[in-house]
Residue frames as a rotation matrix with the C-alpha (Angstrom) as fourth column:
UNK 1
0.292 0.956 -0.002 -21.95
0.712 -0.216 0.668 -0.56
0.638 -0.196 -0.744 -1.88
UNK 2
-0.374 -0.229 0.899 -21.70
-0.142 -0.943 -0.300 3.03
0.917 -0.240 0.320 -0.29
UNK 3
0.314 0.891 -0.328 -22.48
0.637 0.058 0.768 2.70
0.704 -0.450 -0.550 3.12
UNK 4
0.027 -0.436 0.900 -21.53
-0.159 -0.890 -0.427 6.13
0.987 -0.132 -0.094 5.02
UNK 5
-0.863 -0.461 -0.204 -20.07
0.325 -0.200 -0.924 6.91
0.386 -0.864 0.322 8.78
UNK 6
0.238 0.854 -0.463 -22.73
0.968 -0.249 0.037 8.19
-0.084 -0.457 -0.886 11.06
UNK 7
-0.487 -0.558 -0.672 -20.41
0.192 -0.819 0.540 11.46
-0.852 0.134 0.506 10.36
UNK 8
-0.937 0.303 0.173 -20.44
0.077 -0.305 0.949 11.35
0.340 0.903 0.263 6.52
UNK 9
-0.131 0.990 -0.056 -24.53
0.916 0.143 0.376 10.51
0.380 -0.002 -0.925 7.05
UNK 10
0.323 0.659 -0.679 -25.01
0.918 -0.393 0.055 13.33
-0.231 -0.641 -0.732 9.13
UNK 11
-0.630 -0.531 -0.567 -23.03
0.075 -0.768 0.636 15.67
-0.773 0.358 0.523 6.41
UNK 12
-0.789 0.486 0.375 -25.09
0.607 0.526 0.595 13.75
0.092 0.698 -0.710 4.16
UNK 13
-0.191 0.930 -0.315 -28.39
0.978 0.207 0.016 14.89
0.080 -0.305 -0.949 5.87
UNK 14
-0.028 -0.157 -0.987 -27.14
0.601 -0.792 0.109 18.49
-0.799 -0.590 0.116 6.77
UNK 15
-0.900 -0.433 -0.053 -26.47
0.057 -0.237 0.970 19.20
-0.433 0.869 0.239 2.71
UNK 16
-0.829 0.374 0.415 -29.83
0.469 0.062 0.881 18.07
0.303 0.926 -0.227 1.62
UNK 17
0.277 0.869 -0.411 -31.58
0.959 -0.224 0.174 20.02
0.059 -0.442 -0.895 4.34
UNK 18
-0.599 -0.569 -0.564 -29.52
0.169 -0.778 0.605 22.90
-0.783 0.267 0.562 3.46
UNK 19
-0.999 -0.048 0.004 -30.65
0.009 -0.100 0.995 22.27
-0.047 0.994 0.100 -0.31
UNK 20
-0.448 0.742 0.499 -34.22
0.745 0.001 0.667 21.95
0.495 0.670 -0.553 0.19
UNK 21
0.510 0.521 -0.685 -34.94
0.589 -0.792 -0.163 25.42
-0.627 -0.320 -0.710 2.38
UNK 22
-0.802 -0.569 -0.184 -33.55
0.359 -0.705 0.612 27.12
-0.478 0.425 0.769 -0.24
UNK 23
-0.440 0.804 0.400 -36.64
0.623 -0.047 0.781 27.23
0.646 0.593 -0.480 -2.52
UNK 24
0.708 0.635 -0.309 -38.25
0.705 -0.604 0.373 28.88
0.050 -0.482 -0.875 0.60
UNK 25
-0.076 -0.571 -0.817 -34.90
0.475 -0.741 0.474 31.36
-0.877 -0.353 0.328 1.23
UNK 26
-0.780 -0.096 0.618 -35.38
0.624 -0.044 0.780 32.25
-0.048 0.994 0.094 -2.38
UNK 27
0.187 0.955 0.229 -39.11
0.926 -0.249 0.282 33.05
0.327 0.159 -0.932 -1.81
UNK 28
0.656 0.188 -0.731 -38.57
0.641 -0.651 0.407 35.30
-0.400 -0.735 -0.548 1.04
UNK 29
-0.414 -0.606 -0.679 -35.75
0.350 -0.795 0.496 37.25
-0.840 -0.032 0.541 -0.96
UNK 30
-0.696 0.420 0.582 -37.48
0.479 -0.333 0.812 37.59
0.535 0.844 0.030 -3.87
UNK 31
0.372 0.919 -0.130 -40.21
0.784 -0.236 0.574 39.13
0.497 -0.315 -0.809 -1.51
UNK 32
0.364 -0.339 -0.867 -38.13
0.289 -0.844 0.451 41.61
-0.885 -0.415 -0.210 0.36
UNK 33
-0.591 -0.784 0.190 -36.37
0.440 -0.116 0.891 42.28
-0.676 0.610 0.413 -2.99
UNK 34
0.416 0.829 -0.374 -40.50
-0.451 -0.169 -0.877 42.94
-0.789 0.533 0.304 -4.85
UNK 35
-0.559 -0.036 -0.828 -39.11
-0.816 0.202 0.542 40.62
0.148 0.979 -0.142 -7.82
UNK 36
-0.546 0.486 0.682 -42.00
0.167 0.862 -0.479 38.45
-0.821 -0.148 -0.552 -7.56
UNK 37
-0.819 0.425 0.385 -43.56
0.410 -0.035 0.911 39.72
0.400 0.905 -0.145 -10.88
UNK 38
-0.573 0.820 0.015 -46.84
-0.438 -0.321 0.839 41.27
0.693 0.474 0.543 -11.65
UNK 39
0.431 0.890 -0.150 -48.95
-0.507 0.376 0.776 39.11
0.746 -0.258 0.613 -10.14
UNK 40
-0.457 -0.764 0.455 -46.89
-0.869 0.274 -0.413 38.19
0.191 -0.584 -0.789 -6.49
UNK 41
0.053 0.436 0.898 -49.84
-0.939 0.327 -0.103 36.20
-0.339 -0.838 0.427 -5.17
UNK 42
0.936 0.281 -0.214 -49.61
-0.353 0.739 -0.574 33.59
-0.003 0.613 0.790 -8.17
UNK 43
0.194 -0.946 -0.260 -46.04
-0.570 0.107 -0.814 33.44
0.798 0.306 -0.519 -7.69
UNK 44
-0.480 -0.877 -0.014 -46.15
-0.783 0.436 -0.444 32.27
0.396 -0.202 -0.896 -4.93
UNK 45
0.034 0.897 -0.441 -48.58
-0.972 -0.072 -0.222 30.32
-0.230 0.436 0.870 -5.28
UNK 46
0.927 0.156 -0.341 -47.04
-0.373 0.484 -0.792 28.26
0.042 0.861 0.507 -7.80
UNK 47
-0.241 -0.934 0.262 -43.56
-0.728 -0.004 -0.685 28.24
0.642 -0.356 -0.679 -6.14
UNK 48
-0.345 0.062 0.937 -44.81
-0.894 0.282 -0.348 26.66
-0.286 -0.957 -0.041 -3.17
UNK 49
0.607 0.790 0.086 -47.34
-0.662 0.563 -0.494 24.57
-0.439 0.243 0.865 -5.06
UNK 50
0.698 -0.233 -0.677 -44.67
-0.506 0.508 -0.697 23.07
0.506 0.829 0.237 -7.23
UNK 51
-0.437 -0.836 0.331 -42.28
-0.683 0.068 -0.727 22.33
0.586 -0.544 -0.601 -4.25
UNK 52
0.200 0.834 0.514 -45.02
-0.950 0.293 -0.105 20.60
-0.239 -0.468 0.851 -2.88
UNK 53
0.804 0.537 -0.256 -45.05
-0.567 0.561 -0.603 18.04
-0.180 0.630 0.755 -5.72
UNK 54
0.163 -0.986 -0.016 -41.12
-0.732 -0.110 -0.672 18.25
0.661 0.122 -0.740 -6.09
UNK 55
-0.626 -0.552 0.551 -40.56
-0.779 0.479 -0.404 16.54
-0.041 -0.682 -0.730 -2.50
UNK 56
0.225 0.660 0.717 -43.55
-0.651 0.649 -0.393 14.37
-0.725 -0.379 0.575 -2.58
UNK 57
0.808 -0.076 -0.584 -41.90
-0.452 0.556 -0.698 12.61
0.377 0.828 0.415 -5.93
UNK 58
-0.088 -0.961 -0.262 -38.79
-0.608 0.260 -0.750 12.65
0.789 0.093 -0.607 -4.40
UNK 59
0.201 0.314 0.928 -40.16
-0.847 0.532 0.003 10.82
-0.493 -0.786 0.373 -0.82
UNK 60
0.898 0.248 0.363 -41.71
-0.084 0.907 -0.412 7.91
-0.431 0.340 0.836 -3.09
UNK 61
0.788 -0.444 -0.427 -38.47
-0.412 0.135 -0.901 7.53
0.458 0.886 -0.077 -4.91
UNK 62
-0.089 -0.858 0.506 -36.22
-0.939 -0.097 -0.330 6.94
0.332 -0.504 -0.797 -1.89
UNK 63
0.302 0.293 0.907 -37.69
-0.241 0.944 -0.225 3.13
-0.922 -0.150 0.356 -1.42
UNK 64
0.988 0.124 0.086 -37.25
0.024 0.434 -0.900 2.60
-0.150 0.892 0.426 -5.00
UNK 65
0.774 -0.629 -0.065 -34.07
-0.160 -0.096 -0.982 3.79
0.612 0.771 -0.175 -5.12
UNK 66
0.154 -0.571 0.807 -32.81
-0.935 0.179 0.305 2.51
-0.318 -0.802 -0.506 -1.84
UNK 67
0.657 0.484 0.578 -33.94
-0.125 0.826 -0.549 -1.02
-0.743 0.288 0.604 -3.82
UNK 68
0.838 -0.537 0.091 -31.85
0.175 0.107 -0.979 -0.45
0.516 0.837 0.183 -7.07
UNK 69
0.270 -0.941 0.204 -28.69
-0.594 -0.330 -0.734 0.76
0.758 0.077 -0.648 -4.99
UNK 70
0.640 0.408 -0.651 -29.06
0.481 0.447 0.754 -1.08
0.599 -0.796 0.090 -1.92
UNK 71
-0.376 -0.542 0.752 -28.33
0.151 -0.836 -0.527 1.86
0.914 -0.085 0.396 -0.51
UNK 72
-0.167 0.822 -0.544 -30.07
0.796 0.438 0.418 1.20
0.582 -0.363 -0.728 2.96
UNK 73
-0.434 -0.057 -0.899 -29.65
0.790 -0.503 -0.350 4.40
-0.432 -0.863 0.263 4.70
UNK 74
-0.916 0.210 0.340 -31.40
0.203 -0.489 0.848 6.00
0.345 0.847 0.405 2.02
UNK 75
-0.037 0.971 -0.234 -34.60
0.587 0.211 0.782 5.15
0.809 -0.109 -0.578 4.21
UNK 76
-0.313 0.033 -0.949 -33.51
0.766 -0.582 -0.273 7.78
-0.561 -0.813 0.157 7.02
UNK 77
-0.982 -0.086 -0.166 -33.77
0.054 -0.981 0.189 10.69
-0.179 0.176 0.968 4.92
UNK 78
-0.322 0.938 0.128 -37.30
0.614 0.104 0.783 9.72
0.721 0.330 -0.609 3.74
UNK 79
-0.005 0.624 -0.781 -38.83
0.997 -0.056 -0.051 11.29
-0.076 -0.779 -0.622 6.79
UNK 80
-0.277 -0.172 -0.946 -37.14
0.161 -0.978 0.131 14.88
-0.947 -0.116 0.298 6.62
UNK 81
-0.963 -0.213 0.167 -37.91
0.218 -0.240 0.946 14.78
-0.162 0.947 0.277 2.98
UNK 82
0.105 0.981 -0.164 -41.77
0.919 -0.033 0.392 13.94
0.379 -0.192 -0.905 3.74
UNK 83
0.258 0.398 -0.880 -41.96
0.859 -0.511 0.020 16.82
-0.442 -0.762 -0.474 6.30
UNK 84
-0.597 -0.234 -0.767 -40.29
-0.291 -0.828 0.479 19.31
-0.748 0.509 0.426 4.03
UNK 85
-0.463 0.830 0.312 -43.57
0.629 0.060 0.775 18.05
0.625 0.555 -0.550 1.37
UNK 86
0.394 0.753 -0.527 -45.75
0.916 -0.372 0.153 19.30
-0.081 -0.543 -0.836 4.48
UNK 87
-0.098 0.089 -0.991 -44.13
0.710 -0.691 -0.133 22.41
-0.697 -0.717 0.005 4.89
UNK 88
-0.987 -0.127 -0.100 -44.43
0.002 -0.630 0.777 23.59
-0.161 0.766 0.622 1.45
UNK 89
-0.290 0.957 0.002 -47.98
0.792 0.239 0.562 22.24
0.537 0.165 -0.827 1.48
UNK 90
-0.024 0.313 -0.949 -48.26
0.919 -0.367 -0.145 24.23
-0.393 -0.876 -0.279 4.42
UNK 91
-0.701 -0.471 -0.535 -46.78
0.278 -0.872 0.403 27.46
-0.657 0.134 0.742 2.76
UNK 92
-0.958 0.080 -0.274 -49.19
-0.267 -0.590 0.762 26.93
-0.101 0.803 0.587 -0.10
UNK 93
0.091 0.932 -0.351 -52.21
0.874 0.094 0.477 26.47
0.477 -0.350 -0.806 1.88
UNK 94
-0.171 -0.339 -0.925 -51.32
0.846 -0.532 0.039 29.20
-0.506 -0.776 0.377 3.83
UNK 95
-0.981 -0.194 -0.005 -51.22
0.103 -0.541 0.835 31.67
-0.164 0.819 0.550 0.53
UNK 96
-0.618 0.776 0.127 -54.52
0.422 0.191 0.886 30.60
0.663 0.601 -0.445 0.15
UNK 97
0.059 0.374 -0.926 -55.98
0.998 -0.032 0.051 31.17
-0.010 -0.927 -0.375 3.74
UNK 98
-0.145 -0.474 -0.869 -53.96
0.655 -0.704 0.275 34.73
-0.742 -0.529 0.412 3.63
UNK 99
-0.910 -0.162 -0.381 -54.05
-0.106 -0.799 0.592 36.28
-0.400 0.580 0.710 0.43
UNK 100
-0.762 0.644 -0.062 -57.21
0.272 0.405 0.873 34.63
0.587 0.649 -0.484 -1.17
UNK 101
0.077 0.914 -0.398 -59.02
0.467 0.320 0.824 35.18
0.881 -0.249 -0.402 1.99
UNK 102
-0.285 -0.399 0.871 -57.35
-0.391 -0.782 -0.486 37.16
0.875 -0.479 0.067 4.70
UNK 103
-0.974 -0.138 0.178 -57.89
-0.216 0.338 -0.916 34.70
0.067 -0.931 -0.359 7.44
UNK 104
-0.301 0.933 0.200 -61.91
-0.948 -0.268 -0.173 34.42
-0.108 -0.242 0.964 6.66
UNK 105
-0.804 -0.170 0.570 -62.65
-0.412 0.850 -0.327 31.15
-0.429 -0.498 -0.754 7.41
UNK 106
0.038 0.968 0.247 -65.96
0.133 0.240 -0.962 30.90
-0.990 0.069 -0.119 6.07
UNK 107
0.357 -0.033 -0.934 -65.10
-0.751 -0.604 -0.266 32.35
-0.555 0.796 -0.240 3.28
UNK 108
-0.709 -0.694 -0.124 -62.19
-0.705 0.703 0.091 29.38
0.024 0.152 -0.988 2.62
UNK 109
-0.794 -0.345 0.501 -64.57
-0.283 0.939 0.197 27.05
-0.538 0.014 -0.843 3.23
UNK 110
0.530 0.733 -0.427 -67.02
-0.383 -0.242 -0.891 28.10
-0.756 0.636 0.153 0.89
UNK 111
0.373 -0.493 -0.786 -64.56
-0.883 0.072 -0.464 28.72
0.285 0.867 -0.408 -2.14
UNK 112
-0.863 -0.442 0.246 -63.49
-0.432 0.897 0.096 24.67
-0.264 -0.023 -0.964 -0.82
UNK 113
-0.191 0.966 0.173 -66.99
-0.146 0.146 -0.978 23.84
-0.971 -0.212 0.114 -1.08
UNK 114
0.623 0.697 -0.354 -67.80
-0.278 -0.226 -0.934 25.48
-0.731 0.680 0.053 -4.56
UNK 115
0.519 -0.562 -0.644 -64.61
-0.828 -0.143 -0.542 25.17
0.212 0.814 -0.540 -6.89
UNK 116
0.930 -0.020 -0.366 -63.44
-0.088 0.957 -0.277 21.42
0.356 0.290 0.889 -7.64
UNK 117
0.217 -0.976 0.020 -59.79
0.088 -0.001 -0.996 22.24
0.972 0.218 0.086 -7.79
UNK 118
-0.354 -0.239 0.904 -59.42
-0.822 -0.382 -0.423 23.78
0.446 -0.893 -0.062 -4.42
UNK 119
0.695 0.477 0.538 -61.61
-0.684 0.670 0.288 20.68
-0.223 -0.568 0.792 -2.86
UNK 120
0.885 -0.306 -0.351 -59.03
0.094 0.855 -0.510 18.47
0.457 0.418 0.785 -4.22
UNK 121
-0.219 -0.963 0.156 -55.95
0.220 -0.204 -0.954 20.05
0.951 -0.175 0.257 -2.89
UNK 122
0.186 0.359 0.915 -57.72
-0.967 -0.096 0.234 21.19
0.172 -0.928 0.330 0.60
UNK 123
0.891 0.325 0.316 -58.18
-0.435 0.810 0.394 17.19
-0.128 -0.489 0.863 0.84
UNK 124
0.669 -0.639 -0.380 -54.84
0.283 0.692 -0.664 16.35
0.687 0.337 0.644 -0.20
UNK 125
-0.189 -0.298 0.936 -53.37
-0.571 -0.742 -0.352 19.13
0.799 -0.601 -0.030 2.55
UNK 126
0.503 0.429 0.750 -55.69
-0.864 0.238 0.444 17.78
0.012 -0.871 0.491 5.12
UNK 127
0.948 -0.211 -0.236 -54.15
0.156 0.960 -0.234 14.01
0.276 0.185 0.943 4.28
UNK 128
-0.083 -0.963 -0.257 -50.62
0.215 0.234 -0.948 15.01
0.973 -0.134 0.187 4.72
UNK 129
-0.150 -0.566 0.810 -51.15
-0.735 -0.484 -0.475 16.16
0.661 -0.667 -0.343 8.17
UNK 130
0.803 0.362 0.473 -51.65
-0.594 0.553 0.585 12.83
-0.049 -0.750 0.659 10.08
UNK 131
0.921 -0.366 -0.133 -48.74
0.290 0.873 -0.392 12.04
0.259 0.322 0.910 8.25
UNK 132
0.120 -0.829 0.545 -46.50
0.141 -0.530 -0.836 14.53
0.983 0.178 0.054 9.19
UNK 133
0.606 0.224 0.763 -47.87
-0.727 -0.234 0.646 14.45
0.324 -0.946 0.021 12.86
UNK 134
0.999 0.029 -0.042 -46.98
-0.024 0.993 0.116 10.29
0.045 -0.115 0.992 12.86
UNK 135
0.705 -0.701 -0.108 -43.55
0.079 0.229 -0.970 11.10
0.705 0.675 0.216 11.17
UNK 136
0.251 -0.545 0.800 -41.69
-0.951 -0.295 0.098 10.49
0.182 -0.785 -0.592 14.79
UNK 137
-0.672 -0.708 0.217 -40.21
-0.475 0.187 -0.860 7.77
0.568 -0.682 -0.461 16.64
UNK 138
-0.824 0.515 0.238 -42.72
-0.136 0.228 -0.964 7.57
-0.551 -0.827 -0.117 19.60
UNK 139
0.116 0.989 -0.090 -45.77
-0.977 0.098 -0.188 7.28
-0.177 0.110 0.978 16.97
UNK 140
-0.076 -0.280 -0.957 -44.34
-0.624 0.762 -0.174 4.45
0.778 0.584 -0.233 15.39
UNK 141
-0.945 -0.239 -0.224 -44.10
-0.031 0.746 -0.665 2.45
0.327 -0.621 -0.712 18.54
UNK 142
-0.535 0.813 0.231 -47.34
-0.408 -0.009 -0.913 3.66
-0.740 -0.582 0.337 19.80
UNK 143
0.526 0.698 -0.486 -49.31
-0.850 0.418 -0.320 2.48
-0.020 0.582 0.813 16.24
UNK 144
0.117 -0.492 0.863 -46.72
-0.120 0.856 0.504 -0.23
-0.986 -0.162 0.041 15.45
UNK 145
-0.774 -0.372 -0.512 -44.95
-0.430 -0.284 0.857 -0.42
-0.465 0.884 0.060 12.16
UNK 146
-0.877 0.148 0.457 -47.59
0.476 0.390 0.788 -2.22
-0.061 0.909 -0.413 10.08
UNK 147
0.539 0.830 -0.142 -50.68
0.762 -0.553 -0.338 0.30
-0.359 0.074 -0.930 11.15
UNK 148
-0.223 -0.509 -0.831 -47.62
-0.179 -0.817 0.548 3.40
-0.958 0.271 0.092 10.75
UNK 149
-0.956 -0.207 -0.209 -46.73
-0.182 -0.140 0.973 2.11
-0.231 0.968 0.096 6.85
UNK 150
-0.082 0.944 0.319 -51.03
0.988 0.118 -0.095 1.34
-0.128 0.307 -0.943 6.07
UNK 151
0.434 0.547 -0.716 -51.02
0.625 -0.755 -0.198 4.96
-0.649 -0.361 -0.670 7.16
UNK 152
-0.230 -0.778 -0.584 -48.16
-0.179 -0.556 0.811 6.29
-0.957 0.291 -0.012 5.74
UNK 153
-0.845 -0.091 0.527 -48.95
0.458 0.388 0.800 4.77
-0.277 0.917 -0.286 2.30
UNK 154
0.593 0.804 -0.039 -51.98
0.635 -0.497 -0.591 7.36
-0.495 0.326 -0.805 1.81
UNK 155
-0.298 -0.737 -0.607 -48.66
-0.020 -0.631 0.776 9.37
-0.954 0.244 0.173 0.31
UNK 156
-0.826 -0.315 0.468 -49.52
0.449 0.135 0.883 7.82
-0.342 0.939 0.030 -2.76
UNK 157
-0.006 0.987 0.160 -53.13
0.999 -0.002 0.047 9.14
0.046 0.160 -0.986 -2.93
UNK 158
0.391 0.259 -0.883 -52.32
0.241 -0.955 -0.173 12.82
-0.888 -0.145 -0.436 -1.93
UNK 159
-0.726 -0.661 -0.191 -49.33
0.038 -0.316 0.948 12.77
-0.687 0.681 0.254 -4.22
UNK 160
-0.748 0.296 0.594 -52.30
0.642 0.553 0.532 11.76
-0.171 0.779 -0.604 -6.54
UNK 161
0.338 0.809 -0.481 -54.95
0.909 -0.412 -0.054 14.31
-0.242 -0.419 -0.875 -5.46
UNK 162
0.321 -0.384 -0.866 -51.98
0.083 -0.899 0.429 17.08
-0.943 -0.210 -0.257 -5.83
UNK 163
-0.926 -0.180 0.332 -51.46
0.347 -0.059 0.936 15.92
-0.149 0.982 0.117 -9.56
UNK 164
-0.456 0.850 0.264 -54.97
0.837 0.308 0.452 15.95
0.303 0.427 -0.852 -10.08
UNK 165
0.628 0.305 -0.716 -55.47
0.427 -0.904 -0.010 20.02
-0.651 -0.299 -0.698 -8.34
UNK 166
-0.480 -0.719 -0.503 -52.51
0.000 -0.573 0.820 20.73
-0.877 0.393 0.275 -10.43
UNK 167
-0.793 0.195 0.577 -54.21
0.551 -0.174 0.816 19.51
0.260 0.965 0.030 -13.54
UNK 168
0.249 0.956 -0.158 -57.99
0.923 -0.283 -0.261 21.01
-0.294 -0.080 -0.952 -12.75
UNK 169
0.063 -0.849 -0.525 -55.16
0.658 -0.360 0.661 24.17
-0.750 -0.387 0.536 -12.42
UNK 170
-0.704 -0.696 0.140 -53.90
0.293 -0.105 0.950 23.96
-0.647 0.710 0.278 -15.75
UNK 171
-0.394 0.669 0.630 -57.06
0.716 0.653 -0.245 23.58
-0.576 0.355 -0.737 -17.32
UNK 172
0.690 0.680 -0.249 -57.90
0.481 -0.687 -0.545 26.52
-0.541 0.256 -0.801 -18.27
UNK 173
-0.014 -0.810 -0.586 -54.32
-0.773 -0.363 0.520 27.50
-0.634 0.461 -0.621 -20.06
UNK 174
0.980 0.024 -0.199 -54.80
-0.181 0.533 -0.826 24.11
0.087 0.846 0.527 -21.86
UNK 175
0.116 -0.978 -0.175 -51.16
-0.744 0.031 -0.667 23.09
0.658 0.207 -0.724 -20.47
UNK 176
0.821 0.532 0.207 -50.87
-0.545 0.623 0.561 19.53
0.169 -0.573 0.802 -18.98
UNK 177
0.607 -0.578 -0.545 -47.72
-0.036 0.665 -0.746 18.80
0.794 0.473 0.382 -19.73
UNK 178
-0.362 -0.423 0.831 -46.36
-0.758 -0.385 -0.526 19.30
0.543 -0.820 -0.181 -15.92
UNK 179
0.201 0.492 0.847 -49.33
-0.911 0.413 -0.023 17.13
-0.361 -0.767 0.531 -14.55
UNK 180
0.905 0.158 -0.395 -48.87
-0.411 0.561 -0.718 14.78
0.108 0.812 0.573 -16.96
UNK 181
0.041 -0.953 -0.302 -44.98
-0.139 0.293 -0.946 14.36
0.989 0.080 -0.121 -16.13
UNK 182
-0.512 -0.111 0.852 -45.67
-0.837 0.288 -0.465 14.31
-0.194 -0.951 -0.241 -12.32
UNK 183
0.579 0.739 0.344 -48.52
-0.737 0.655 -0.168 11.67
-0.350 -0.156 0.924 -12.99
UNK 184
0.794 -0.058 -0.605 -46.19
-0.370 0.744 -0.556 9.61
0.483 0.666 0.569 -14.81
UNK 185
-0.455 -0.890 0.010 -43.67
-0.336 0.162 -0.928 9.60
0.825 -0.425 -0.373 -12.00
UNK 186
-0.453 0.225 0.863 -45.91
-0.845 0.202 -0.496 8.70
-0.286 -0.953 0.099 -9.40
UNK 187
0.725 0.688 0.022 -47.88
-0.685 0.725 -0.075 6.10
-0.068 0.039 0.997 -11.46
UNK 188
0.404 -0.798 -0.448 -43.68
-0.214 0.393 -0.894 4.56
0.889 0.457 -0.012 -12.06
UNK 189
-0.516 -0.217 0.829 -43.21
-0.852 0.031 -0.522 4.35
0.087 -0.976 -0.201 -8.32
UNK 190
-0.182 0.687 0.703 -46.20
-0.843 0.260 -0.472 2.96
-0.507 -0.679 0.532 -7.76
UNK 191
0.742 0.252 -0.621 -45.91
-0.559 0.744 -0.366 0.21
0.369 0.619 0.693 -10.19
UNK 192
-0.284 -0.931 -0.229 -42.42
-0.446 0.340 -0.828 -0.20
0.849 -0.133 -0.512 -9.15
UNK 193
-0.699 0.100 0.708 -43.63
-0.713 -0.032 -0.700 -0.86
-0.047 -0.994 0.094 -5.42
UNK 194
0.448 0.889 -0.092 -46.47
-0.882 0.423 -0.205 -3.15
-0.143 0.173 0.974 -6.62
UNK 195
0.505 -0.508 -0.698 -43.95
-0.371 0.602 -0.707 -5.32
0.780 0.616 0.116 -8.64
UNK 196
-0.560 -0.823 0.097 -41.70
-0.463 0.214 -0.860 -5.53
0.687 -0.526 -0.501 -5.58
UNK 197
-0.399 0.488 0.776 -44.36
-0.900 -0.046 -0.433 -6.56
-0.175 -0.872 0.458 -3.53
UNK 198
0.895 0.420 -0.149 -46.03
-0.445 0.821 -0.359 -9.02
-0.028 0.387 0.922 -5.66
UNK 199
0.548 -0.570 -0.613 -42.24
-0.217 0.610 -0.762 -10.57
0.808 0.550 0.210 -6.12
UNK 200
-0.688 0.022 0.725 -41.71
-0.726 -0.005 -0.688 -10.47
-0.011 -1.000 0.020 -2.22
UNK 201
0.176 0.735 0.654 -44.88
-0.871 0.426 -0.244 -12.65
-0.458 -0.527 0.716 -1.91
UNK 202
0.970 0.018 -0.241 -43.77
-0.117 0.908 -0.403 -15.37
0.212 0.419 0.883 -4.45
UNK 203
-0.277 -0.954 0.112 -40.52
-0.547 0.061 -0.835 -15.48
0.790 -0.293 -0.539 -2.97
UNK 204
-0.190 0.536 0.822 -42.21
-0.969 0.031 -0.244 -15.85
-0.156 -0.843 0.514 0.33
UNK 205
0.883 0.462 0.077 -44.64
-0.376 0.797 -0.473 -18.77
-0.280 0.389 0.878 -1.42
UNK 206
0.501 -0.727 -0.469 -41.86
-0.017 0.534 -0.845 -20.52
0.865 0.432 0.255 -2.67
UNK 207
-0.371 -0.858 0.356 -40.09
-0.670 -0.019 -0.742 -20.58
0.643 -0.514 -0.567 0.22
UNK 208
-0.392 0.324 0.861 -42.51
-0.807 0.328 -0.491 -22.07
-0.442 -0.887 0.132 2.59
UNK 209
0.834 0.354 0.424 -43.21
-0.531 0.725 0.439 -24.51
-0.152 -0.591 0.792 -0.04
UNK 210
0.207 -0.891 -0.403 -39.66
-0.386 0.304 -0.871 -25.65
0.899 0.336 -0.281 -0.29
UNK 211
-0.462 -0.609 0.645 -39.79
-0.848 0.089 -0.523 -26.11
0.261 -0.788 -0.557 3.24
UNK 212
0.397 0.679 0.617 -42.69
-0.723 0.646 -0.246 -28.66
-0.565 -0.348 0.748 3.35
């Protein structure tokens, strides 16, 4: 079983926060560079939008796969991985706010109002930010771990909310086969996490009555 130095870990941690602002250093040169294509605003758009989805699979996967390796420091990185979900969320809410709308509030919350897709992803945005606010230290103590993870476990619902703007998305191109592969990774977590739970509780049972 791998279990790294607080060193190695903290090369560990430095590499994969290296690797995931790239997607955004990427954006921004392709933007000073004008190779965003024809249509910039949809680029990035869809850049952001898919990075979005990208970390929020990989979050839910780091319990599962801290489980199969018993890899236990796998469960630090979870946090910086979550918050780098928010900040692409952010980036591609932000796109929307700015280019779609130039800061007109009213506008924005009209076109949230009137057009399904957008109402779905607005609410899945709005969800991540109590989670990204929590994602400290000092909340944890102040809610106490078993209100933190109740909260924290709405991940599985945005992640769900952001498949489910992506498809509304697609719909009109008739191309599902993206949502369709994220949905099947998040509905495999989430079974996986059921299963462990439900075999955690008859473990439990059995134990207590082995003790009587």
């Amino acid at each position: 079983m791998f279990n790294p130095t607080n060193r190695q870990f903290k090369a560990i941690k430095g590499v994969l926060f290296g690797l995931a602002l790239l997607p955004f250093l990427r954006l921004v040169t392709f933007t000073l560079t004008e190779r965003l294509g024809a249509n910039p605003i949809e680029f990035i758009t869809r850049n952001t939008g898919d990075w979005t989805l990208y970390f929020l699979c990989i979050t839910l996967a780091v319990t599962p796969l801290r489980r199969l390796t018993k890899w236990i420091w796998l469960t630090r990185l979870r946090r910086m991985l979550g918050l780098y979900a928010f900040f692409y969320a952010s980036l591609h809410f932000l796109t929307f706010l700015w280019f779609d709308h130039f800061f007109d509030l009213a506008a924005m919350w009209e076109d949230v109002l009137e057009r399904p897709f957008i109402t779905v992803g607005f609410t899945a945005f709005v969800l991540l930010i109590p989670l990204a606010v929590t994602s400290n230290n000092a909340m944890i103590r102040r809610l106490g771990a078993r209100q933190w993870q109740r909260l924290h476990r709405l991940v599985y619902l945005i992640a769900g909310l952001g498949i489910l703007h992506f498809w509304w998305m697609k719909e009109g191109k008739n191309d599902f086969v993206e949502p369709i592969l994220y949905g099947g990774i998040v509905l495999v977590l989430l079974l996986l996490r059921v299963w462990w739970a439900v075999s955690q509780r008859r473990a439990q049972a059995a134990g207590q009555l082995a003790r009587r």
